[in-house]
LOTOR-291132 format. One line per 8 residues: number of its first residue (from 1); their letters; for each residue x, y, z of C-alpha. Coordinates in steps of 0.02 Angstrom, whole numbers. Last residue first. Layout:
REM residues N
NUM	a	X/Y/Z ~ ...
REM end
This chain:
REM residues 357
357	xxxxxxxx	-2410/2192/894 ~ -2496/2080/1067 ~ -2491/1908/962 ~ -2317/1953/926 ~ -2275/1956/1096 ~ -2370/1829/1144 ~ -2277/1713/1019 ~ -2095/1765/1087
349	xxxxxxxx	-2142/1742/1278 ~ -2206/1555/1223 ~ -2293/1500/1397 ~ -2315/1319/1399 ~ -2515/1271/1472 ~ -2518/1275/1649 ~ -2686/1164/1703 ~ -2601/1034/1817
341	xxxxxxxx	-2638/894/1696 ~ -2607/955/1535 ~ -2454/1029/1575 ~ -2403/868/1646 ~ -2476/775/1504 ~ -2344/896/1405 ~ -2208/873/1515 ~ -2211/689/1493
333	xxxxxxxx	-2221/694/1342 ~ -2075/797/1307 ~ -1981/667/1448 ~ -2043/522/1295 ~ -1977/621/1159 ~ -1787/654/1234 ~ -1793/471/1284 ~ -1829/433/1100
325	xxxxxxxx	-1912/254/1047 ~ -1903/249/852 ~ -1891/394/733 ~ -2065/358/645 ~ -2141/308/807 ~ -2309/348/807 ~ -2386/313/641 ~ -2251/211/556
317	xxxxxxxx	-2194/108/720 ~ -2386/95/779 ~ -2425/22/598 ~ -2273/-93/621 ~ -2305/-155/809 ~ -2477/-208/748 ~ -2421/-311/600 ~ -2307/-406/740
309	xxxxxxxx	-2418/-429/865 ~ -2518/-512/704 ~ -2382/-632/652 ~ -2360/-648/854 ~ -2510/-741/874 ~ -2508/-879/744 ~ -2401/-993/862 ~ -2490/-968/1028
301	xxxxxxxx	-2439/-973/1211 ~ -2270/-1034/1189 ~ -2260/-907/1027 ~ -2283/-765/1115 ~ -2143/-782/1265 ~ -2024/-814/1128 ~ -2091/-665/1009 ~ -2074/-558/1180
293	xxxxxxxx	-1896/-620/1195 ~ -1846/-571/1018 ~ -1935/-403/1036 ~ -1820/-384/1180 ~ -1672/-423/1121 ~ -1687/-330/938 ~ -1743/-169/1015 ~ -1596/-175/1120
285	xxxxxxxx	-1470/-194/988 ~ -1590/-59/878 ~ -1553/57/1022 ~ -1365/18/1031 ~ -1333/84/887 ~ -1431/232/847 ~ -1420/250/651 ~ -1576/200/639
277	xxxxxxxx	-1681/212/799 ~ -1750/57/926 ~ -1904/35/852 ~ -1847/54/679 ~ -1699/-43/699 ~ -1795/-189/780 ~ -1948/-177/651 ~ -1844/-197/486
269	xxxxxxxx	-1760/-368/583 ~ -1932/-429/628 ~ -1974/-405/438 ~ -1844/-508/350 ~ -1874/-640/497 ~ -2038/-659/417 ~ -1963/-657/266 ~ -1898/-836/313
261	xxxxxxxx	-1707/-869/257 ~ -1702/-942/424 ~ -1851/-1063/421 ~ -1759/-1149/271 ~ -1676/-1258/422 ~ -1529/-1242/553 ~ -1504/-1362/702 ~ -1349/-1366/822
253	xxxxxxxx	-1434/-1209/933 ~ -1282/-1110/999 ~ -1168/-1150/843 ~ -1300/-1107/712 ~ -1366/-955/780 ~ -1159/-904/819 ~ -1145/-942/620 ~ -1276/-855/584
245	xxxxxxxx	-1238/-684/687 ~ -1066/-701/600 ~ -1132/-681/439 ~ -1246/-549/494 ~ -1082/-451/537 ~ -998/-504/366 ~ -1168/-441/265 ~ -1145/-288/359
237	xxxxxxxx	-957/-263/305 ~ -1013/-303/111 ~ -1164/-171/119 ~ -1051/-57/199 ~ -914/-59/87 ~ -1025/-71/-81 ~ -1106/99/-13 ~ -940/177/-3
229	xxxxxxxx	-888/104/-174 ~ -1072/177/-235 ~ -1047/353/-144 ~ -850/397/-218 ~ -879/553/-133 ~ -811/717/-244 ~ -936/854/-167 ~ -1057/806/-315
221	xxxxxxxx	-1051/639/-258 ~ -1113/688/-86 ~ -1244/812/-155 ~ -1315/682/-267 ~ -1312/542/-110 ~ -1410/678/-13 ~ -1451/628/172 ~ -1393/435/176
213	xxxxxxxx	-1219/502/88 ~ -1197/632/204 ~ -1226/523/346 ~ -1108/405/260 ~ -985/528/268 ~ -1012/597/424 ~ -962/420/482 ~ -817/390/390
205	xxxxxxxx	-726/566/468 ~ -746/488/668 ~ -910/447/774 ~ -977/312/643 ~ -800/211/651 ~ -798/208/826 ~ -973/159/869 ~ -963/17/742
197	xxxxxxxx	-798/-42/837 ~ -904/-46/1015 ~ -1036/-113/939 ~ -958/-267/847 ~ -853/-283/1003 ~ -986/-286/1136 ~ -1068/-418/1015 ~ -926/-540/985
189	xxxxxxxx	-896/-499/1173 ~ -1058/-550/1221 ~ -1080/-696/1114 ~ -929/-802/1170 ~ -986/-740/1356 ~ -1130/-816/1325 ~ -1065/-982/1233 ~ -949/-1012/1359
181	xxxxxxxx	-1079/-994/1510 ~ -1204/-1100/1399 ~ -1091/-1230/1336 ~ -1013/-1230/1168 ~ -865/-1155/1198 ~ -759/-1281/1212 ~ -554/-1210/1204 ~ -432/-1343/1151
173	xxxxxxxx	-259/-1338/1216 ~ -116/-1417/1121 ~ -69/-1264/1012 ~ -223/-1135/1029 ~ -363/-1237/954 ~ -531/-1184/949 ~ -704/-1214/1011 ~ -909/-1158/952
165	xxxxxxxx	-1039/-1308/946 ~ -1036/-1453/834 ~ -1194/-1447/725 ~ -1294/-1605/752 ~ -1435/-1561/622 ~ -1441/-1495/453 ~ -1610/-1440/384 ~ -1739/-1529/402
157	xxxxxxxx	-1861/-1446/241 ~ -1686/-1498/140 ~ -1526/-1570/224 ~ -1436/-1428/143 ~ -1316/-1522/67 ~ -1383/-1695/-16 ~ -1550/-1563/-8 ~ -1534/-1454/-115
149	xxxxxxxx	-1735/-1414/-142 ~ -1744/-1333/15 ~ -1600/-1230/46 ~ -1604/-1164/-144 ~ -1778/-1117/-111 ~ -1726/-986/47 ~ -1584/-934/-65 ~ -1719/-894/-194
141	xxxxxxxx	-1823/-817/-71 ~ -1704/-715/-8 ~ -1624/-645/-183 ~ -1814/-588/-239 ~ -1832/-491/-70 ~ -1639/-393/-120 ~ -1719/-365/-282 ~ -1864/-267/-203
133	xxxxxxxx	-1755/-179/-72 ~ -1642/-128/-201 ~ -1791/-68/-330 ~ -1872/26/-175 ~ -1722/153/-136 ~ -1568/112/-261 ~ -1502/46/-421 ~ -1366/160/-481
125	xxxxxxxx	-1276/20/-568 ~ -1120/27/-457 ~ -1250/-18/-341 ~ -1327/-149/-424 ~ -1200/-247/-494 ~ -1065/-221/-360 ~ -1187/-244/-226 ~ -1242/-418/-302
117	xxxxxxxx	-1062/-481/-301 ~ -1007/-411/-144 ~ -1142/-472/-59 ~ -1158/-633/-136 ~ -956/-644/-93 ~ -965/-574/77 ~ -1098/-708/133 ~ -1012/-843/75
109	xxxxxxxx	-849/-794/152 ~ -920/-762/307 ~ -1005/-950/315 ~ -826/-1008/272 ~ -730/-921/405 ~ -853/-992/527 ~ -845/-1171/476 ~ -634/-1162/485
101	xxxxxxxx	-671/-1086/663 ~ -783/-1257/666 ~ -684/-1363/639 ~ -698/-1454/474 ~ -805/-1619/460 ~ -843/-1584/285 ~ -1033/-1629/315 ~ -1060/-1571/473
93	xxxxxxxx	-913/-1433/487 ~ -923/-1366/323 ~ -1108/-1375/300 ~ -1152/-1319/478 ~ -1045/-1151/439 ~ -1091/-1094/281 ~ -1283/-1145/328 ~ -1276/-1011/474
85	xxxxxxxx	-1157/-873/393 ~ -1271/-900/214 ~ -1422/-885/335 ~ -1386/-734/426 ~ -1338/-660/251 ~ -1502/-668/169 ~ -1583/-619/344 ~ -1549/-457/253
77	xxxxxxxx	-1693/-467/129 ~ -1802/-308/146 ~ -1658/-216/105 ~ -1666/-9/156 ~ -1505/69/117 ~ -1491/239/231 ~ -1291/224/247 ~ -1320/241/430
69	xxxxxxxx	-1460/191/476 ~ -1519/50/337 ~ -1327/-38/332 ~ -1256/0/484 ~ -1414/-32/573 ~ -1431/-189/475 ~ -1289/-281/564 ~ -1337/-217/713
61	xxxxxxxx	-1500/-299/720 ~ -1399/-456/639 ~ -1273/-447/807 ~ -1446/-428/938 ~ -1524/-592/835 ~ -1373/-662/934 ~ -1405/-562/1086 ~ -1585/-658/1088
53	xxxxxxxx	-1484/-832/1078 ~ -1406/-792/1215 ~ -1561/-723/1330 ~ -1641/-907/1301 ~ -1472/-982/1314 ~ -1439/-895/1493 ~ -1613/-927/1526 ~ -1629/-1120/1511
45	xxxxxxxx	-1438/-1132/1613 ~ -1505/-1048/1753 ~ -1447/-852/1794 ~ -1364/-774/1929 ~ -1180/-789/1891 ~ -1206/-790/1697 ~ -1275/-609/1723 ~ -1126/-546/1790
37	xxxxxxxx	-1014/-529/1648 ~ -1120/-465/1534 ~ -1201/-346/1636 ~ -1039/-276/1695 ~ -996/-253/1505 ~ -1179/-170/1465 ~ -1128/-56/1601 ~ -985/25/1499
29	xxxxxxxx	-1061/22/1347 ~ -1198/132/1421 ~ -1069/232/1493 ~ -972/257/1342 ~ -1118/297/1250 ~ -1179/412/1364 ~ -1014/508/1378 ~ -964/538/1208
21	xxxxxxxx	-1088/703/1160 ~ -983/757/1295 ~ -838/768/1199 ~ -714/648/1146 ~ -567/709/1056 ~ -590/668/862 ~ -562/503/798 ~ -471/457/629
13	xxxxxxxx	-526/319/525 ~ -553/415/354 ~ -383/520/377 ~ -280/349/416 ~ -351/263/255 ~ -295/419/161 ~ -139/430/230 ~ -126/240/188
5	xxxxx	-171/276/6 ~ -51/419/-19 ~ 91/299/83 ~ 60/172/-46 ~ 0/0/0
REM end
């Protein structure tokens, strides 16, 4: 690499000082570390994989944040990737019998190729708004019928079963982590770090780039922004995150079927980020884990309820929440009802005034 080019690289990445603006999310990152490393000293075994397996739809919530929130490309077939990271990784290490860091690599590499591959041909062809989302619908549900009809690999409508869990080799030692303390904490950090290296690259030069890019792509090229190679880079980087969030899926549960390519699972993962705020981070994370754990609690009850819960939740999202869940809106609430309530209506100084010329 040139020293122009790594200049370059080292101008895009840079951080400013941190400010303020830097304290909540360090603080909220902060505690979600003690959390993570205390919760598997108080909880069972049933709801440490329960709440694990929520943190892993968590990683693909986060996955699409970077893609939807901050580069503003809305996909309505994500989950694409979440199953080419799953199935990558239970076909190399069930029916290879590869280990399964090998079976991770490979589910990655999948899932970067088709992105890269489809990116490259639509982006670069100035295909955008509903005609990517549409295309990238058409691309799940012929992965999702590839996984059913191949079945000397995919196993078919039963998918592939006995998946090894997570471990690797360092020398002579072998590291399990496919029990559910090691598999939590293998979770949490992959998540923690996912966030906490998102976080940086959005705060610094990159990030007000693809901000500019998600507000005017016109005005950003016009500026000199290379906008499809930047879009290319985060579709392919997102892709790798989901990719990762399969493979973990995979790992945690041993099973994977069709059900994953499911544009049902399209939609949940449209609904976390919306709830919880594009381009917020850790609010889509949330969003993700507990909408996960209410579909759970749902679906032992009844298993045609939450397809409804689910309809609901978007019509309230569009008509009342069309940034997500704000703290700032809900304390502006508050004071309003309050208002309301006590009979002392706001008092604009500047309106009166005008109202009294």
């Amino acid at each position: 690499m040139s020293g122009r080019h790594a200049g370059c690289l080292r101008l895009w990445f840079s951080q400013p000082l941190i400010g303020p603006r830097d304290v909540p999310p360090l603080l909220g990152w902060s505690l979600a570390v003690v959390v993570m490393v205390v919760v598997p000293f108080f909880a069972g075994s049933w709801l440490l994989s329960t709440v694990r397996d929520a943190l892993v739809m968590g990683i693909l919530a986060l996955s699409y944040d970077l893609l939807w929130g901050r580069a503003g490309v809305l996909t309505l077939g994500h989950t694409t990737f979440l199953g080419l990271g799953a199935y990558g990784f239970a076909i190399t290490t069930v029916q290879f019998g590869q280990a399964s860091v090998t079976g991770l690599a490979a589910g990655v590499f999948c899932a970067v190729a088709v992105a890269a591959v489809i990116g490259y041909f639509l982006l670069f062809a100035g295909v955008r708004l509903h005609f990517f989302a549409i295309i990238s619908l058409a691309v799940l549900i012929v992965a999702q019928q590839l996984a059913v009809s191949w079945q000397s690999v995919t196993g078919g409508d039963t998918g592939l079963l006995g998946i090894p869990g997570l471990s690797f080799s360092v020398g002579r030692h072998t590291f399990d982590m496919s029990g559910p303390r090691a598999s939590w904490y293998t979770v949490a950090v992959v998540l923690l770090a996912a966030t906490g290296l998102i976080w940086l690259v959005c705060r610094g030069r990159y990030g007000k780039v693809l901000d500019a890019i998600a507000t005017n792509e016109w005005r950003a090229k016009a500026c000199g922004y290379h906008t499809s190679f930047h879009l290319l880079l985060v579709f392919v980087a997102s892709a790798a995150i989901a990719a990762i969030a399969g493979a973990l899926m995979a790992a945690c549960s041993g099973v994977v079927a069709p059900d994953v390519f499911s544009p049902l699972l399209a939609t949940e993962v449209i609904l976390w980020v919306a709830i919880g705020g594009r381009g917020r981070i850790g609010g889509p994370v949330v969003a993700a884990v507990v909408l996960t754990l209410f579909r759970q609690t749902v679906s032992s009850y009844s298993t045609d309820g939450w397809p409804l819960i689910l309809g609901g939740l978007f019509l309230a999202c569009v008509l009342f929440m069309p940034n997500g869940l704000r703290l700032d809106g809900f304390v502006e609430a508050a004071r309003r009802a309050g208002r309301a309530v006590w009979g002392r209506p706001p008092v604009h100084r500047a309106g009166h005034a005008r109202e009294e010329r």
